[in-house]
C-alpha atoms as a printed R data frame, in Angstrom:
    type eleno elety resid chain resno       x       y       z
1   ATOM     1    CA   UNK     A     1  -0.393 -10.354  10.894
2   ATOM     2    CA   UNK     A     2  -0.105 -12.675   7.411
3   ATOM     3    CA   UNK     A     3   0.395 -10.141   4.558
4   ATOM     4    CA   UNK     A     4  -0.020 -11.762   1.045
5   ATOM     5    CA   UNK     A     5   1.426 -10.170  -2.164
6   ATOM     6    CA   UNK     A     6  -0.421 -10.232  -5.482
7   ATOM     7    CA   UNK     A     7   2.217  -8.370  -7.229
8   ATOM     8    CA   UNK     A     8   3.042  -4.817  -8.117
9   ATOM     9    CA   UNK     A     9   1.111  -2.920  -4.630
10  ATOM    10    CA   UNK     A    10  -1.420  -5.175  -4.451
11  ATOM    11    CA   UNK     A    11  -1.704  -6.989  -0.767
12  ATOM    12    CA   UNK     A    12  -4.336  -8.409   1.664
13  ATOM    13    CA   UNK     A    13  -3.451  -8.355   5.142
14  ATOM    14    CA   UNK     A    14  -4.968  -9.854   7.774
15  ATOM    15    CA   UNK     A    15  -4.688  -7.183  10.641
16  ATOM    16    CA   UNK     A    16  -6.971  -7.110  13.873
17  ATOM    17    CA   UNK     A    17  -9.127  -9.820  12.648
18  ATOM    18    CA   UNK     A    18 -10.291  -8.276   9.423
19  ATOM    19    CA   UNK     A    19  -8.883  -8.789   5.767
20  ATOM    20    CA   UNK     A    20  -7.749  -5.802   4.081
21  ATOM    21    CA   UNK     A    21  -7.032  -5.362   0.270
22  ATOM    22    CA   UNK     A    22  -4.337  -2.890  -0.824
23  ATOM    23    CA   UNK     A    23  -4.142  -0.834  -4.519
24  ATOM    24    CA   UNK     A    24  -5.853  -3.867  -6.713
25  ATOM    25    CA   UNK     A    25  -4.143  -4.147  -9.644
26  ATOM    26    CA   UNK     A    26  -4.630  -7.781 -10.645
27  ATOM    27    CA   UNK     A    27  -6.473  -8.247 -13.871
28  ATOM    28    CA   UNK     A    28  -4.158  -5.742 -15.489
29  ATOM    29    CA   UNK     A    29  -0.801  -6.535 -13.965
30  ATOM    30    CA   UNK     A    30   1.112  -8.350 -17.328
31  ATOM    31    CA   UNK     A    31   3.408 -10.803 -14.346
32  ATOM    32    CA   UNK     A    32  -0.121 -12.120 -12.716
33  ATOM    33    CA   UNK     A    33  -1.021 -15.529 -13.910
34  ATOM    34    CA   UNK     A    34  -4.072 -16.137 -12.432
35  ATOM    35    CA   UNK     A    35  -6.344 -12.979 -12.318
36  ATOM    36    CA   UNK     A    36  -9.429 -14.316 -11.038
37  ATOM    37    CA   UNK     A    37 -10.298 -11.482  -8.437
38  ATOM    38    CA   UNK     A    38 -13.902 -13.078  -8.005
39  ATOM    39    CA   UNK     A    39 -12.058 -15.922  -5.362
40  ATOM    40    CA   UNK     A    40 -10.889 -12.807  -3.278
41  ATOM    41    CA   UNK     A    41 -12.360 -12.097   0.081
42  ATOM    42    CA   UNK     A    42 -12.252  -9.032   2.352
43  ATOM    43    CA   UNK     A    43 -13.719  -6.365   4.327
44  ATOM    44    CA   UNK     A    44 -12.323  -3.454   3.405
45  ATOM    45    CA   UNK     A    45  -9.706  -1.737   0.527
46  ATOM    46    CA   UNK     A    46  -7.335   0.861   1.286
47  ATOM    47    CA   UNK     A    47  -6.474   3.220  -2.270
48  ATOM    48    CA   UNK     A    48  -3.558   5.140  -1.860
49  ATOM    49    CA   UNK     A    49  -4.231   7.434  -5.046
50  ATOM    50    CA   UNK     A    50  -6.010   6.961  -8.254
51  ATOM    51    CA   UNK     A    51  -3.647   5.732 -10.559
52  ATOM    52    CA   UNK     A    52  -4.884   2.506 -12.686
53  ATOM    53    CA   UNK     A    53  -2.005   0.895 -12.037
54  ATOM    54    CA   UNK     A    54  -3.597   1.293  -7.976
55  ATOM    55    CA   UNK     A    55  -7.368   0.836  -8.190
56  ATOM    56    CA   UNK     A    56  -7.960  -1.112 -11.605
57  ATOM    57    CA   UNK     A    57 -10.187  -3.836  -9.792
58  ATOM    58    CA   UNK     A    58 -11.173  -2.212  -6.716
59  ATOM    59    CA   UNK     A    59 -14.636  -1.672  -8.418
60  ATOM    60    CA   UNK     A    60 -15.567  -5.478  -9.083
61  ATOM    61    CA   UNK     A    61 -13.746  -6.592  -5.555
62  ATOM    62    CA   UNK     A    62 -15.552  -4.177  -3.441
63  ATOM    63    CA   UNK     A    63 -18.882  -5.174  -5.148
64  ATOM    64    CA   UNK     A    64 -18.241  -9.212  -5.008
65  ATOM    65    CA   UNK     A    65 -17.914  -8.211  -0.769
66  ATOM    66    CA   UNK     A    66 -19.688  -5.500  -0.093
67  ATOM    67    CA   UNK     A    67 -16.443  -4.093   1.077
68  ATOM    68    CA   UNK     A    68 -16.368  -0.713   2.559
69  ATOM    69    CA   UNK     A    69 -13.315   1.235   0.444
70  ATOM    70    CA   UNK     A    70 -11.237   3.764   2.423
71  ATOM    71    CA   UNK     A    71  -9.560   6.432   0.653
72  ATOM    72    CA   UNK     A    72  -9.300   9.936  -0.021
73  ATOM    73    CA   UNK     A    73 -12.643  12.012   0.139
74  ATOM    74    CA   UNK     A    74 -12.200  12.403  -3.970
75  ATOM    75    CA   UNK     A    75 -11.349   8.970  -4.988
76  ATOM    76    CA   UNK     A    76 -13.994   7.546  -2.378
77  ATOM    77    CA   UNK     A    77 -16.709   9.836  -3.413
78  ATOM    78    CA   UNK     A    78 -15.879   8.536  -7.115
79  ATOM    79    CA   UNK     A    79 -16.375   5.114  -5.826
80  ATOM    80    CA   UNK     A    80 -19.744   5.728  -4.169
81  ATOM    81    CA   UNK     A    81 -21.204   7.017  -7.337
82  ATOM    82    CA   UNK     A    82 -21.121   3.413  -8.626
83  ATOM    83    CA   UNK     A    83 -22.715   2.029  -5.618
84  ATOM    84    CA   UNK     A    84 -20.190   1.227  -3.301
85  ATOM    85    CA   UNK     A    85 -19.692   2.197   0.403
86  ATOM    86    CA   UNK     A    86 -16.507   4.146   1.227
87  ATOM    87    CA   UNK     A    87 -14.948   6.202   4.043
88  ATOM    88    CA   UNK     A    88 -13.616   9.681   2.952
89  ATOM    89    CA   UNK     A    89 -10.339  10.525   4.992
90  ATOM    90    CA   UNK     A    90  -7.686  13.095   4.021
91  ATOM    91    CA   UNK     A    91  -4.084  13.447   5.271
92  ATOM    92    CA   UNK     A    92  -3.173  14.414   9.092
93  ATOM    93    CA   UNK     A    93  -6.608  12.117   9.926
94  ATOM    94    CA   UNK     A    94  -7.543   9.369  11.959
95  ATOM    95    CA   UNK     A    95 -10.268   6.906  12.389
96  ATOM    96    CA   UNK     A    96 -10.850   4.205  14.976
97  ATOM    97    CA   UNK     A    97 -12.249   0.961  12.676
98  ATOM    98    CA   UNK     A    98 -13.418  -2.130  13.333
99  ATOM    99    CA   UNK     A    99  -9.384  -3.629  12.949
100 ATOM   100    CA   UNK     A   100  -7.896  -0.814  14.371
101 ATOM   101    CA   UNK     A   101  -6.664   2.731  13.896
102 ATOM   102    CA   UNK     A   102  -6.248   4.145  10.407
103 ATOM   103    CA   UNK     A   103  -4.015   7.782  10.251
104 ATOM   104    CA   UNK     A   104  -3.624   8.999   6.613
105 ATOM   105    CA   UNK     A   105  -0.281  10.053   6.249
106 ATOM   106    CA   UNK     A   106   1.595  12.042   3.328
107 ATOM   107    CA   UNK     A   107   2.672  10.946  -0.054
108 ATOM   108    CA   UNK     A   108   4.781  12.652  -2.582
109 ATOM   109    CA   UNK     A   109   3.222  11.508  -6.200
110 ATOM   110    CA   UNK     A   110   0.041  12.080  -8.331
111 ATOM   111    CA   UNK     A   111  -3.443  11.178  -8.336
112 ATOM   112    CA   UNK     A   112  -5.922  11.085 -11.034
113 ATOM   113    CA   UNK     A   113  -8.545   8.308 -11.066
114 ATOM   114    CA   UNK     A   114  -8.902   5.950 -14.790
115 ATOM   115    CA   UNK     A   115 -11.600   8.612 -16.604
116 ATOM   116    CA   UNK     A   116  -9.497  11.878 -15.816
117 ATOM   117    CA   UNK     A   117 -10.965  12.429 -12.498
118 ATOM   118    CA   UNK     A   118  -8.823  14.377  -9.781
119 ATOM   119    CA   UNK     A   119  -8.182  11.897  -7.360
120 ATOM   120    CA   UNK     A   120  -6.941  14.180  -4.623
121 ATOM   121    CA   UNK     A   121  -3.544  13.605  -2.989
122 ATOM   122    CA   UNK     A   122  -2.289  11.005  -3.085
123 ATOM   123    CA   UNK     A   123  -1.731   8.914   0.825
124 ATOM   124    CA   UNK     A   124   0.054   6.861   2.667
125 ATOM   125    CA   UNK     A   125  -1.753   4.515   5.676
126 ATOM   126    CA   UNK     A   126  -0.305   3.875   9.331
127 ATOM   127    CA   UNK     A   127  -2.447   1.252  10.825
128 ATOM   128    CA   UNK     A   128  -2.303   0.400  14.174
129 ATOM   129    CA   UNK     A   129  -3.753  -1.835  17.107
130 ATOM   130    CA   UNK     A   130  -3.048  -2.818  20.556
131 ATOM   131    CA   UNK     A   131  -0.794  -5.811  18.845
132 ATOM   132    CA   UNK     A   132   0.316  -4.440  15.150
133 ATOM   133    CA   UNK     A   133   1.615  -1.797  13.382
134 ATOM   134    CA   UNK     A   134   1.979  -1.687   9.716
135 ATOM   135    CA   UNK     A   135   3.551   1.751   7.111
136 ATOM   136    CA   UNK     A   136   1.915   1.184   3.900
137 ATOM   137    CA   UNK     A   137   3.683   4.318   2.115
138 ATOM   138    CA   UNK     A   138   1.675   3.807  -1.501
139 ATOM   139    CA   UNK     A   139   3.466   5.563  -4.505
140 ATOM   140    CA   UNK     A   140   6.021   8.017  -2.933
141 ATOM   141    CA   UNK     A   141   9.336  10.107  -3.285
142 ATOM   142    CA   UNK     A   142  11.569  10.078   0.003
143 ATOM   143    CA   UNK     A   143   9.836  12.703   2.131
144 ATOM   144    CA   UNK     A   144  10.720  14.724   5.349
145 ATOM   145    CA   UNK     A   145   7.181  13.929   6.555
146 ATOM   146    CA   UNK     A   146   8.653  10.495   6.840
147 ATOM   147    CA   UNK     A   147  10.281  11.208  10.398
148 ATOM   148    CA   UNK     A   148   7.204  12.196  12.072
149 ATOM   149    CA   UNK     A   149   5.725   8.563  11.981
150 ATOM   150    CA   UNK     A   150   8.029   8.226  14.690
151 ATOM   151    CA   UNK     A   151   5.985  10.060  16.917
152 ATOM   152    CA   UNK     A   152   2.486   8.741  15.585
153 ATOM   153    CA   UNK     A   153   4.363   5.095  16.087
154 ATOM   154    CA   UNK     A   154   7.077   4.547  18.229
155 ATOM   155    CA   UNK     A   155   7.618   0.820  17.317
156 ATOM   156    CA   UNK     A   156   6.658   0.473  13.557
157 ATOM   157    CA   UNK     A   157   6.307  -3.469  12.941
158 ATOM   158    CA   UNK     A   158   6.487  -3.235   8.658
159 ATOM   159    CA   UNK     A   159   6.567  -1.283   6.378
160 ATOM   160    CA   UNK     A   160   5.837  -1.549   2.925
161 ATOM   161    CA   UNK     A   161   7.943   0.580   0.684
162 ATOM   162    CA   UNK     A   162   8.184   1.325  -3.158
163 ATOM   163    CA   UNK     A   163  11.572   0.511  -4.370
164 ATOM   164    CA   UNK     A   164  11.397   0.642  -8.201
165 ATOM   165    CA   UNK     A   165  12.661   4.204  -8.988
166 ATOM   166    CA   UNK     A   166  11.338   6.149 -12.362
167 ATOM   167    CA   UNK     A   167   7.680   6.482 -10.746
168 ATOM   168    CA   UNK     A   168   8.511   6.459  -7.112
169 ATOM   169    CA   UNK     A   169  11.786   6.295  -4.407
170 ATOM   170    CA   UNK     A   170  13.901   3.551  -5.569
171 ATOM   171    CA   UNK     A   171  16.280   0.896  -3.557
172 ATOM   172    CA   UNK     A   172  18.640   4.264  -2.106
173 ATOM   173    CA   UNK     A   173  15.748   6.232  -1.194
174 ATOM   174    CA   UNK     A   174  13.816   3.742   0.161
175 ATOM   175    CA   UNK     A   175  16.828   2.971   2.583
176 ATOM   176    CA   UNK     A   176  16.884   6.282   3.754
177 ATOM   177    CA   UNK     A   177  13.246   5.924   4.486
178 ATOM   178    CA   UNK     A   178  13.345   2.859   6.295
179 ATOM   179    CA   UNK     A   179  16.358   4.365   8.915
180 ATOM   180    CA   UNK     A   180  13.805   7.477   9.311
181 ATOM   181    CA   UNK     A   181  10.730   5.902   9.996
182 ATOM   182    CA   UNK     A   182  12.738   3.206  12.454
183 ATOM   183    CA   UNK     A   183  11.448   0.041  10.681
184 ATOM   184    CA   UNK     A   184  13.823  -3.034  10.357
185 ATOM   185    CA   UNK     A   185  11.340  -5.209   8.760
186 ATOM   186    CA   UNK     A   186  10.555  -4.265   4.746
187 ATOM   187    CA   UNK     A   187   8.347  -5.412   2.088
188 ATOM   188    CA   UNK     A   188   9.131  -4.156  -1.169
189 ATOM   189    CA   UNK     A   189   6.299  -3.308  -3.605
190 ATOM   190    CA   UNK     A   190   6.050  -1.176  -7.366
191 ATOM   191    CA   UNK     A   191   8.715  -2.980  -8.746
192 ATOM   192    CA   UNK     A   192   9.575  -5.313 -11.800
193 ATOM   193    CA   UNK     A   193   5.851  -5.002 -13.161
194 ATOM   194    CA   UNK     A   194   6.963  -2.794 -16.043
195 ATOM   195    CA   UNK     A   195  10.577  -1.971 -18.072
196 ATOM   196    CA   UNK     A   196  10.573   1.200 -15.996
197 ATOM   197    CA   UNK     A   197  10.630  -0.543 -12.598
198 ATOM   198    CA   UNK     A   198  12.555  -3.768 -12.911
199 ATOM   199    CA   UNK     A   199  15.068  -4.027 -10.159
200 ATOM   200    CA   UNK     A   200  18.378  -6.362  -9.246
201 ATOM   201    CA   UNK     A   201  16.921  -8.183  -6.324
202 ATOM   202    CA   UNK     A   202  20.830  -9.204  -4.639
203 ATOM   203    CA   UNK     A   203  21.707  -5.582  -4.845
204 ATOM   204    CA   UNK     A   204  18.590  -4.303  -3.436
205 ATOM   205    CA   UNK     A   205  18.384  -6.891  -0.010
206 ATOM   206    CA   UNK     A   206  22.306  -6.244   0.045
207 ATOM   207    CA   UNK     A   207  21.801  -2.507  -0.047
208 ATOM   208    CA   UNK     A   208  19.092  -3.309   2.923
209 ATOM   209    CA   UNK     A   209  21.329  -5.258   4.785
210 ATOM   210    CA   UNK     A   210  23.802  -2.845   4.796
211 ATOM   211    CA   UNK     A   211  21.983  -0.473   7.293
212 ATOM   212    CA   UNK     A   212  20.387  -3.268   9.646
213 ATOM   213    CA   UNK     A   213  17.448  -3.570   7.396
214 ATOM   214    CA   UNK     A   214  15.579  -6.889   5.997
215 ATOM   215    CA   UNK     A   215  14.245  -6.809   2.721
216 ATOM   216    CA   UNK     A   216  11.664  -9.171   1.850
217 ATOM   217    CA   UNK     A   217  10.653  -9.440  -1.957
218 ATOM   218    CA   UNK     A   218   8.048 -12.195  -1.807
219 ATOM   219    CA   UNK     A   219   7.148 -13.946  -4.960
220 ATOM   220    CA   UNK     A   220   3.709 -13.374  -6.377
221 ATOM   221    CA   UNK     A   221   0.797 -15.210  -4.685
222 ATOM   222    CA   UNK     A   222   3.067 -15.839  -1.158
223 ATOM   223    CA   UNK     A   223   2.642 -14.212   1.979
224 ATOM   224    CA   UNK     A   224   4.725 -13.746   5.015
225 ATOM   225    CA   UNK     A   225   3.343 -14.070   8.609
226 ATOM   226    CA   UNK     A   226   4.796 -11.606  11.097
């Protein structure tokens, strides 16, 4: 698995052969340098909810790869209206892809898509094959629902976990989370991007570290292969 961070939420991850795009928010994102989203490449993007911030170039990425978006029935449905394929799922489902399974799991946030348009609830993603596992937990508040991916995933590989505070868990909560859902390996994402969500990056591995946990804050435009 090589997961590659274009700042704020936005990753590609190359799990079970395919090349998956997470929450585009390139063109927008004020830390992003080099916004030209028409070099990307992959098969399918994952939305967790319908915040700008989350799907802001999902439109013009999808349509430069024909790329099938997967998402919640309202925010995919939006999405289709402008001519793109999608996959409707809602939380508590599954679906057996081409890369491996996809269970839409519970987030603790809003959702309303860039004109005003409910966007549903807002998700997380556990994705899973017969060789990965990844926790993609989008924008959320530490949540009891967090335990059960224990059960759905005995052995979570990553997870990727917000850790800015104001808008979602910050560095303590996200802690907590890691020690519930039994993950030792953590990508951090929804920080530093605005005033609201700049972090101390010592104190936030150290806090990590503390519990048996690895923190990994990769720089924009590097990727780590697990």
């Amino acid at each position: 698995m090589n997961i590659k961070y274009f700042g704020h939420s936005t990753f590609i991850i190359e799990f079970g052969g395919k090349r998956l795009l997470f929450d585009p928010f390139i063109t927008g994102n004020p830390l992003v340098e080099e916004k030209n989203v028409e070099s990307i490449s992959v098969d399918h993007i994952l939305l967790s909810h319908g915040h700008g911030d989350h799907v802001a170039d999902a439109e013009a990425i999808a349509k430069n790869n024909n790329a099938t978006i997967i998402s919640t029935y309202e925010i995919v449905e939006w999405f289709q209206q402008k001519g793109i394929s999608g996959h409707p799922m809602n939380i508590g489902g599954e679906w057996q892809f081409d890369f491996g399974k996809v269970k839409m799991v519970n987030a603790v946030h809003s959702s309303v898509l860039p004109d005003g348009t409910y966007g549903g609830n807002p998700v997380g993603f556990l994705l899973t094959n017969d060789k990965e596992s990844l926790y993609f937990a989008g924008d959320t508040a530490l949540t009891m629902d967090m335990h059960l991916l224990k059960m759905f995933c005995p052995t979570l590989q990553v997870a990727i976990l917000p850790i800015g505070s104001n808008f979602t868990m910050g560095v303590s909560d996200a802690v907590i989370a890691a020690e519930w859902i039994g993950c030792d390996q953590i990508i951090g994402c929804h920080y530093d991007t605005f005033g609201y969500i700049k972090i101390d990056h010592k104190s936030a591995k150290d806090a990590f570290a503390k519990k048996g946990k690895l923190l990994t804050l990769l720089p924009l435009g590097d990727s780590i292969q697990l």
